[in-house]
N, C-alpha and C positions, 0 to 999 in steps of 0.2 A: 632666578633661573627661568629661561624661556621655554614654553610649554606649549607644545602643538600635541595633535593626535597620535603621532605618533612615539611619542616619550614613553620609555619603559615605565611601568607602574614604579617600577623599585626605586626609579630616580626621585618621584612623589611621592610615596606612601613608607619607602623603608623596603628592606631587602624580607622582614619576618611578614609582613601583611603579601606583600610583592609574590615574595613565596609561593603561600597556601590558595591566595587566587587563582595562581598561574596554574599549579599543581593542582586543584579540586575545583575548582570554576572553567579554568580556558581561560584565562582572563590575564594578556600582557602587557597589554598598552592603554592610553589613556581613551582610544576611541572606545578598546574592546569595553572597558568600566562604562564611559557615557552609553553605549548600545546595551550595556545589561539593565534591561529595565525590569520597573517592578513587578514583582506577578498579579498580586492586588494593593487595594488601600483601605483604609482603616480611621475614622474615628474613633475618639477613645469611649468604649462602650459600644459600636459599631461591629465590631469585628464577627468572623462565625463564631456560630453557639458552638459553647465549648460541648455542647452535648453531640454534638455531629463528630467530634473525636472518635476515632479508632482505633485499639490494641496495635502498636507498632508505626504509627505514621511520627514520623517527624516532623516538629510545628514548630512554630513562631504564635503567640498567641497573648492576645492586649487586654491586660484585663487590671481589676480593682484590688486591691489588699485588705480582707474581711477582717482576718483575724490571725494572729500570730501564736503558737504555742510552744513552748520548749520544756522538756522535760528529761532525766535519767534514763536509762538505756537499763534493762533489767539482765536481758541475756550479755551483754557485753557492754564493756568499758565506754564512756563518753555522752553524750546527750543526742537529741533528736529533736528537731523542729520540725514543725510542722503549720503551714503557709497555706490559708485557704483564699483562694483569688477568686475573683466574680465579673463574669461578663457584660454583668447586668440580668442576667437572668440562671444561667446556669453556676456552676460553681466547679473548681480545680483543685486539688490538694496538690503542693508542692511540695518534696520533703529533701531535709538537708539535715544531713550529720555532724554533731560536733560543734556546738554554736554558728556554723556557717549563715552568714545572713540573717544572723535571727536580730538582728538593726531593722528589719523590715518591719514597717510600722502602719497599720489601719490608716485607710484610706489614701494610700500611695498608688499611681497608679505606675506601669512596669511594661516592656515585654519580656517573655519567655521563655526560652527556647529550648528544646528537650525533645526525647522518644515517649509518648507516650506507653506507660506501665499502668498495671491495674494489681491492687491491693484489696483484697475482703471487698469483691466486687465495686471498686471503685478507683477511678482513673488516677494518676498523679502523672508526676515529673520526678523525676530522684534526682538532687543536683543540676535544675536547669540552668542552663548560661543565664541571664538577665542582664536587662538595661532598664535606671529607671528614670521616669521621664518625671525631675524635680524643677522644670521652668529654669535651669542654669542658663549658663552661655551657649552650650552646646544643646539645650533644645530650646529657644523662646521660639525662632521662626518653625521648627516645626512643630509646637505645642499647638497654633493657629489655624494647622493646614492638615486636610489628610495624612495619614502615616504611612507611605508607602514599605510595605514588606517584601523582601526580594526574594528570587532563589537563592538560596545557604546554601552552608557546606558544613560539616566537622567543626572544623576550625575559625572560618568564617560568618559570624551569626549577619545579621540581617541589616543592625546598628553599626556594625563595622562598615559593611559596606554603603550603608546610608553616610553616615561620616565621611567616608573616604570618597564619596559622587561629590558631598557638599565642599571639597574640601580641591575638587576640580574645579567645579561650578563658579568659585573663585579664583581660581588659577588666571594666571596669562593676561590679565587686565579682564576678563567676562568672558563667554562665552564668543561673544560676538567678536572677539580677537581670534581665540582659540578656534572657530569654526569657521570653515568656508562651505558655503550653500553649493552644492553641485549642483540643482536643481533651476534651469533656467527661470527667470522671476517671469517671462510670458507665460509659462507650462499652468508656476506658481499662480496668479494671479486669476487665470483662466479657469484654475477646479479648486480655486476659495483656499487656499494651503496655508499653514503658517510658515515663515521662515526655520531653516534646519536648527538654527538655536536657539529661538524661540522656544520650537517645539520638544526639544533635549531640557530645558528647562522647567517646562510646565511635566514633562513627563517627570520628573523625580522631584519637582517639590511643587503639584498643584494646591491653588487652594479653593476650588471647584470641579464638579465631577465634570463640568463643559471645560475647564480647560484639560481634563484627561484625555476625554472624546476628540476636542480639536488636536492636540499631540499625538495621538495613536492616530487618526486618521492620515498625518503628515509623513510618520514615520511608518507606517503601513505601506503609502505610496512609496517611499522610495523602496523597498524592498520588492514592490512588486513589479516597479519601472526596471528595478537593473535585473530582473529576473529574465522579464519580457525583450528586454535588449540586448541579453545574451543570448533567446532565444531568436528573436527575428536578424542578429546575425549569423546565426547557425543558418539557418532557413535561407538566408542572402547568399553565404558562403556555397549551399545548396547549388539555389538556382544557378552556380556561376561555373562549376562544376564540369569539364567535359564529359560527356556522355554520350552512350550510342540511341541512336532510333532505333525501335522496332518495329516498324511499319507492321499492318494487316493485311495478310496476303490471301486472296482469296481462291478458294478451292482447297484452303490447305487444312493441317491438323484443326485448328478453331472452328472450320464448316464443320470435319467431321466429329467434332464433339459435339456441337450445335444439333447437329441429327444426329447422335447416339443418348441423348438426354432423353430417360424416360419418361419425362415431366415438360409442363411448359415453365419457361423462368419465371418470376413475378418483376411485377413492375421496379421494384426495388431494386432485383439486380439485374434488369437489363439498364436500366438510368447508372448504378456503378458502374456498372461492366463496359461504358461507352465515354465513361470517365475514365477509366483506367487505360480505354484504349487511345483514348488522343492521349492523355500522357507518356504509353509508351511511344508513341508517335514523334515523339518531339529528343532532341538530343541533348534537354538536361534532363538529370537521372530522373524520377520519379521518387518523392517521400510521403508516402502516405499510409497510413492510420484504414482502416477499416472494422469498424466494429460493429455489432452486431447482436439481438436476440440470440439465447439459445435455439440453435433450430432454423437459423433464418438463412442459412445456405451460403456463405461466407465459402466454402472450402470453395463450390462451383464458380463461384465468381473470380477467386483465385486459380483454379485450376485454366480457364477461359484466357487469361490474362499467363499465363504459361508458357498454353499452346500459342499465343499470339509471337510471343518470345522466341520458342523453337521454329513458327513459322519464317522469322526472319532471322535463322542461321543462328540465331544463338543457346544459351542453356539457361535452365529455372532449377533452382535450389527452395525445397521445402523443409526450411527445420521445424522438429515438431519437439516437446519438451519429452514424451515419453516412447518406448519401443512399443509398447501395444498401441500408439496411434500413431507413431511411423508408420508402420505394419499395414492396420488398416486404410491411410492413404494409399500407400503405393499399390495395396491388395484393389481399391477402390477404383482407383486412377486405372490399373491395367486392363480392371474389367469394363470401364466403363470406353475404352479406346479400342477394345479387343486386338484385332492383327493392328491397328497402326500403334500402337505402344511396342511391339512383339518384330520391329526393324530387325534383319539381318536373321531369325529365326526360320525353321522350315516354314510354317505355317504366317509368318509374320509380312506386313504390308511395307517394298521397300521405301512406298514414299512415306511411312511412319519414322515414327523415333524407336527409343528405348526407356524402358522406365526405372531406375537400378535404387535398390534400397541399399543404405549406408548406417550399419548400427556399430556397438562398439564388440556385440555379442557374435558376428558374423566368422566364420572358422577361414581360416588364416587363406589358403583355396579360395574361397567364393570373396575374400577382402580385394585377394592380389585382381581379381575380375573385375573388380565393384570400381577400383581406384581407376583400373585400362581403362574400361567404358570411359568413365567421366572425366580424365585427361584425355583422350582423343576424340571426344565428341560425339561416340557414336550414342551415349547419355544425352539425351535433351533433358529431359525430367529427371531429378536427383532425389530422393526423399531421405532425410537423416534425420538422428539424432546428436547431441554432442559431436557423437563422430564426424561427423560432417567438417568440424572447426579443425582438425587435427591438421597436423603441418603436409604428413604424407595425401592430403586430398586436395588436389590439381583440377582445374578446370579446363577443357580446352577457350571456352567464352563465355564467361559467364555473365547474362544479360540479366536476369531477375530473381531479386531474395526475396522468398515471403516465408515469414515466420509467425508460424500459428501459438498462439497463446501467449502473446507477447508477455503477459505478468508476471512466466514463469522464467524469462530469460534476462540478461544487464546488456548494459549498453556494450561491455565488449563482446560479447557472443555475435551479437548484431555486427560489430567492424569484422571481430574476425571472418566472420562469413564475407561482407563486404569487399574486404583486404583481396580474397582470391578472384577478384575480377582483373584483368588485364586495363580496363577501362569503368570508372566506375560504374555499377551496375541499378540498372531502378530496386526498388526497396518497397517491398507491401507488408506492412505490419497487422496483421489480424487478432482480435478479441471476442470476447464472448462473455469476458465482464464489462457489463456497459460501465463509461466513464461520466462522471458531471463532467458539465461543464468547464467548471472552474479547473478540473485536474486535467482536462484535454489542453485548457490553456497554459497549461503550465509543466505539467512533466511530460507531456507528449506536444509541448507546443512549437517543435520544432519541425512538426510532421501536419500537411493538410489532412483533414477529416473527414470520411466518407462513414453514413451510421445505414445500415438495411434495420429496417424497423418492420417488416410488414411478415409473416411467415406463411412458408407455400401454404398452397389450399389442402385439404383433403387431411387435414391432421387435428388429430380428435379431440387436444386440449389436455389441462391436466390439472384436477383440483386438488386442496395440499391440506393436510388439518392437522393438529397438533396434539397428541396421545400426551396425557399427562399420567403416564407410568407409575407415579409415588402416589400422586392424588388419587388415581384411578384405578388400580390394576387392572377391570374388567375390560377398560379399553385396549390393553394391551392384547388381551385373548381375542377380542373381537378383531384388530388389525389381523394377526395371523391367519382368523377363520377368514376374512376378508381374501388377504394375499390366497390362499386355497381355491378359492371361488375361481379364482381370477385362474391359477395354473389350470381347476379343472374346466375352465371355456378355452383353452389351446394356448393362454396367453402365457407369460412368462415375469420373473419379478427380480429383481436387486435388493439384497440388503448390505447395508454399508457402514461399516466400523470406522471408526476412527485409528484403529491402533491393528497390528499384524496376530500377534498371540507369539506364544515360546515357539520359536524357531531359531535354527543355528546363524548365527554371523553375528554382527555388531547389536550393542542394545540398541531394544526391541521400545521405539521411540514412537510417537504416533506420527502416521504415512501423511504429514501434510494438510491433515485438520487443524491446522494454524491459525486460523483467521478470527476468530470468537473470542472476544475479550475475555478477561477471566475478573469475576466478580469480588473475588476474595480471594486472591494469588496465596499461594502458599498455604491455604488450608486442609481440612482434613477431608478433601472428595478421595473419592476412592480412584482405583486408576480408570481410562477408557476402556471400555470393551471393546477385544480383540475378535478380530475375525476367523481364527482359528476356535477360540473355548465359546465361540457364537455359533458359529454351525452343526459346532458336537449336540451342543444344546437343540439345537432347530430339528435335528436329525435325529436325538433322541426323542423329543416334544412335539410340540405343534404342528411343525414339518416334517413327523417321521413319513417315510411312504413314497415321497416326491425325489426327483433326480436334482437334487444338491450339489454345486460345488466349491471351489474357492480360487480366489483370483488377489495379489497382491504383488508388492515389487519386489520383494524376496525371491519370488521365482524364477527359474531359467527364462530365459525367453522362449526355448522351444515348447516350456509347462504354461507359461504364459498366451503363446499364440492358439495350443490344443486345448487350454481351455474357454478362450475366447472363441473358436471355432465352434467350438462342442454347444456355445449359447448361441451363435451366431445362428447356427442349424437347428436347434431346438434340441438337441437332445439332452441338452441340462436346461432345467425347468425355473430352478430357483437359484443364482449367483451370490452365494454371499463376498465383499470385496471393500477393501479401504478404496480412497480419493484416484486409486490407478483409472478408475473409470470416470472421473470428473468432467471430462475435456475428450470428444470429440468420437467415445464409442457411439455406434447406430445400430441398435439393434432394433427393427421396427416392431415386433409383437412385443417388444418388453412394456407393461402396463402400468407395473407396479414399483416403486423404490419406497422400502423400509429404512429409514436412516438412523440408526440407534444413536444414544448418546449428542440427540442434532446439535444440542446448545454446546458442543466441545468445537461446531463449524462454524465458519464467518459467515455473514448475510449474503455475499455473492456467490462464496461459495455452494452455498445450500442451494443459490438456484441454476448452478454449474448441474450440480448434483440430477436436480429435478430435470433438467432440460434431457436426462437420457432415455426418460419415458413419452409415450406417447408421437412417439417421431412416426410413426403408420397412420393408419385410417381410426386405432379405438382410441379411445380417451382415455386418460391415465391419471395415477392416483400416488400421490409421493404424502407418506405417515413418518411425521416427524417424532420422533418418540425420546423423552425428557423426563429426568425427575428433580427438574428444575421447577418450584412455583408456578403456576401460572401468572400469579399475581406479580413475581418479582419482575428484575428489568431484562432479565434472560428468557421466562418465561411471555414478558411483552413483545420484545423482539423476534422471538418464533413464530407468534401469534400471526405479526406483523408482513413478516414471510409469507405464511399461509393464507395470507389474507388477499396478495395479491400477484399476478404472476409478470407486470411489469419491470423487466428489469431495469430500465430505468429511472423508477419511482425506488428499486430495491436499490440501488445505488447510493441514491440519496440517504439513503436509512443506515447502509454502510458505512456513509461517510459520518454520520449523526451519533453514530454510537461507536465508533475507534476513534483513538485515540489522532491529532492531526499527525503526530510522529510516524506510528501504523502507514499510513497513507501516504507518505511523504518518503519513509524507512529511515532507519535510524538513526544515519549520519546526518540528515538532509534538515532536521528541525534545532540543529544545535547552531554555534555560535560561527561556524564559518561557511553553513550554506547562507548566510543570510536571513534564514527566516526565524524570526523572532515574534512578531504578533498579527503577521499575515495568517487567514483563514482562509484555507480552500471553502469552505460552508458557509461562512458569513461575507466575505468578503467579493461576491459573485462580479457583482456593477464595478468594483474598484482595479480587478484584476483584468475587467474586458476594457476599463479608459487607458488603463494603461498598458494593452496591449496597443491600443489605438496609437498610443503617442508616442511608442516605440517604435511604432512599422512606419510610421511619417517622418521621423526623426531621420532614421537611416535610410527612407525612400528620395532623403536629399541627395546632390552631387557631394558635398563635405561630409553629411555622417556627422560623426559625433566630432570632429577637427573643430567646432566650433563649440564646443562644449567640453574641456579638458575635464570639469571636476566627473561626471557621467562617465568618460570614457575609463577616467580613472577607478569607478567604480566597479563597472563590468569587467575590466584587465584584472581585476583585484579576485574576482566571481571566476573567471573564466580560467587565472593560473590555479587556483587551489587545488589541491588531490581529489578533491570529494566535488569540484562541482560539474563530476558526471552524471549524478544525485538527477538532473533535469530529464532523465529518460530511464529511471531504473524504479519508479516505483509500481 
């Protein structure tokens, strides 16, 4: 039977094996089996201490046969063995009913595979699957070499699928039949590579840890070549794009923001802002990325590159992810434009525009107004939310998307907006979670990169420490008296929950504190504290006295804006509020943020969080409060935070402590985005050479024409359902 890549498993292995891969791995074809590679490998006696086991993990685990016992079952009918294995240093009890296995004989060695269960404070396995490795036919060549252990399933243990690679490995006349190298051999040749099956080879049966290292280095490259070559033809597709100019007209709205800016720019965003402006300049669209410190003036640089927009006849669309900072832009933008935002009003300047908010909460009156403006143009400036994407909203021209907080939005959010251009429109994507390197190459690498790193002057900084609450209680009373201090010098403070409190509508979930691994999923933490049974608390306790209030996404939007107002002007003192405040509120006297329960947030998050304080002239002070360890890896990571206010060294540390899937989102780390043992963190040098050799590749007149096995790779990336996965994390 002739056997290429793509032959159904079931034609090779049987319709029962065929089956449960397909069903509980993903796994149809004969490439998909060569691409599941090991997770690790193993000498026998090599493997982890069995002491690092956990209550409930599912293992594969290589160990020795000590001692075998069988004996009568006292409360019920049949016998009971009992199989003590050894790693070499730790030890496993194995237990099987009924003579099962009890053939198993001192000093055998085995793998075995099971849910770890625990008996009178000690580990076992009840009934684990087993293979044992007696030197037959079926293991002399891998008795010799590493033991490579895969990811399982149920049904599929580890040696099946070991069996079933070796059993391809042979197929077809070798490898070297069965595979063709997509990989031009100058590419090859040029960055040390082993050939494609080669490197499939040595990865499922090395017999050196250098020949592991050389196969994952090979098979790494190609995933991050057809990654980058789906990107730099997105990027190509781009440039190629009709699009309008929007020249910079002078005397116009862009002057008048220019001299209504109560500040002077910094260096940072007058170098973007002259970026932004020769791009709009030019008649392919504009895609770019801008990211940003918290605090480092992103909106102004956007807002500049708007007015440039509206100067030249067309319209600027701001999606933002939530209503309280809809709100506050468009509140921000009118005042900052005064009569030229205020076009066609009594008091308003007719060489202005109009600046029209779009939410979903808007009363049905102020909608049918909101939609006229912004189909007949007399909208230059647009600011929404979702709403914005809805079908009934029309543009009369629309010349620029900028969407703030890109992390919160997917790639179609982004088209739909796009889609309502009559001509495609430039595109400014803003953040404020700084990104590595390696992730800007790759989920945003289809967008050029502009970073403001420098923050205006006159802002008083903001140091951050870590209340160990369980360790310490006293430190918790002294934050409080702290926050006190601070309300009684004029200043004002946040505290921030994770979770809402008993309120009427859908369960009461936590508001978007998502981002913080969890150390021990499924244990017995008690729930987040709620920002509703927190301020009862504050307002009976430490904070009786002080004008209190509460802010969350449960609320109307008209509860929402009057209590954002009510802190805006200072008549509420102290804001208690979930992650609604994350992203983009300004309140400049606010000093203080208390964030209870920190360790339930993600490392960006946290400094999302902190970036609200200190945006004035005082210095500010963000008290992470925990009764997490110090010591453990929850309490390191706080530390870590606190330690420093770079957010892009905090980045780094994000990426360092989630998980690559996290970072990547869910669909995007399994078997049909491609990525299998490429690392955004480790793999920095490997994913910028082969950006390089991607952008040259296609910087030819043929492109990939000369290279079928490549082009066939990225058609393969580029049809799937999921590899939109390149702009959604």
């Amino acid at each position: 039977m002739a056997v290429t890549l793509q032959t159904p498993l079931a034609r090779v292995l049987g319709p029962k094996t065929a089956g449960s891969m397909a069903e509980q791995l993903d796994l149809h074809t004969v490439r998909d089996l060569l691409r599941h590679y090991p997770r690790r490998y193993a000498r026998r006696g090599e493997m982890a201490r069995l002491d690092d086991l956990q209550v409930g993990d599912r293992v594969t685990v290589l160990a020795q046969v000590k001692s075998v016992e069988t004996r009568r079952m006292r409360q019920r009918r049949g016998s009971l063995t009992e199989v003590t294995v050894s790693d070499g240093g730790s030890t496993l009890k194995l237990v099987f009913f009924n003579h099962r296995h009890a053939h198993l004989g001192p000093g055998e060695w085995g793998l075995f595979a099971g849910t770890v269960g625990q008996y009178r404070d000690r580990l076992q396995l009840t009934h684990p699957d087993m293979h044992l490795l007696r030197g037959d036919g079926d293991d002399d060549d891998w008795a010799r070499a590493l033991v490579p252990i895969y990811p399982a399933s149920k049904d599929v243990s580890s040696w099946v699928i070991q069996k079933s690679v070796k059993l391809l490995l042979g197929a077809g006349g070798g490898l070297g039949d069965l595979v063709v190298d997509p990989l031009p051999e100058e590419i090859r040749a040029r960055h040390g590579l082993l050939p494609l099956a080669a490197a499939l080879l040595d990865i499922h049966r090395p017999t050196t840890s250098e020949d592991i290292e050389r196969a994952e280095r090979r098979l790494k490259w190609d995933e991050a070549l057809t990654l980058q070559l789906t990107l730099a033809a997105r990027r190509r597709a781009a440039a190629l794009e009709p699009g309008v100019a929007r020249p910079r007209r002078p005397g116009g709205l862009l002057d008048a923001v220019d001299a209504a800016l109560p500040f002077a720019l910094t260096e940072g965003q007058r170098e973007v802002g002259e970026e932004l402006a020769g791009e709009l300049d030019r008649d392919q669209p504009m895609h770019r990325l801008l990211q940003g410190e918290v605090g480092s003036g992103k909106t102004v640089v956007a807002l500049r590159a708007m007015a440039q927009v509206v100067d030249a006849g067309g319209q600027a669309a701001l999606l933002a992810p939530t209503e309280v900072l809809a709100a506050q832009h468009a509140r921000g933008i009118r005042e900052l434009l005064g009569p030229l935002g205020r076009a066609g009003e009594l008091d308003g300047d007719p060489e202005g525009t109009r600046v029209v908010l779009l939410t979903g909460s808007l009363k049905a009156a102020a909608r049918r107004q909101a939609l006229a403006e912004v189909a007949e143009g007399r909208a230059g400036i647009v600011v929404g939310t979702h709403a914005l994407l809805q079908e009934a909203v029309e543009f009369a021209d629309l010349g620029l998307v900028v969407v703030d907080e890109q992390h919160r939005f997917g790639v179609e959010q982004r088209d739909a907006l796009r889609a309502k251009g009559t001509r495609p429109p430039h595109v400014l994507v803003m953040t404020a979670t700084p990104i590595p390197r390696t992730v800007a190459m790759t989920v945003y690498g289809d967008l050029e990169t502009s970073t403001l790193r420098q923050l205006p002057s006159g802002r008083g900084g903001v140091s951050s420490s870590v209340v160990p609450a369980a360790e310490k209680p006293a430190w918790l009373d002294r934050a409080w008296a702290r926050l006190r201090e601070e309300v009684a010098a004029g200043r004002q403070a946040y505290v921030v929950c994770p979770r809402i409190g008993d309120v009427s509508g859908p369960d009461d979930q936590p508001e978007d504190a998502d981002g913080a691994p969890e150390e021990n999923p499924g244990s017995d933490r008690r729930p987040p504290l709620a920002v509703l049974d927190v301020a009862e608390l504050l307002r009976a306790g430490p904070l009786a006295g002080l004008r209190l209030d509460v802010l969350h996404g449960r609320m109307t939007p008209e509860e929402k804006d009057a209590a954002m107002r009510a802190f805006a002007t200072g008549e509420t003192q102290v804001l208690v509020a979930t992650t609604v405040v994350e992203v983009g509120v300004d309140v400049p006297n606010a000093t203080v943020m208390v964030v209870m329960d920190a360790d339930r947030f993600g490392v960006s998050q946290l400094h999302q969080l902190r970036g609200r304080v200190a945006r004035g002239k005082h210095a500010g002070l963000c008290l992470l409060v925990s009764e997490a360890p110090t010591s453990s890896p929850t309490g390191l990571r706080l530390a870590s935070v606190a330690a420093t206010s770079d957010g892009f060294e905090l980045a780094r540390l994000d990426l360092e402590t989630r998980r690559e899937g996290d970072v990547l989102g869910a669909a995007q780390s399994g078997r049909r985005s491609g990525i299998r043992l490429l690392s955004l963190l480790e793999d920095e040098e490997l994913i910028a050479e082969a950006r390089a050799v991607a952008t040259a590749l296609l910087a030819t007149e043929r492109g990939l024409a000369d290279h079928p096995g490549l082009a066939a790779e990225v058609a393969a990336l580029a049809t799937d359902e999921r590899a939109e996965y390149l702009e959604k994390a």
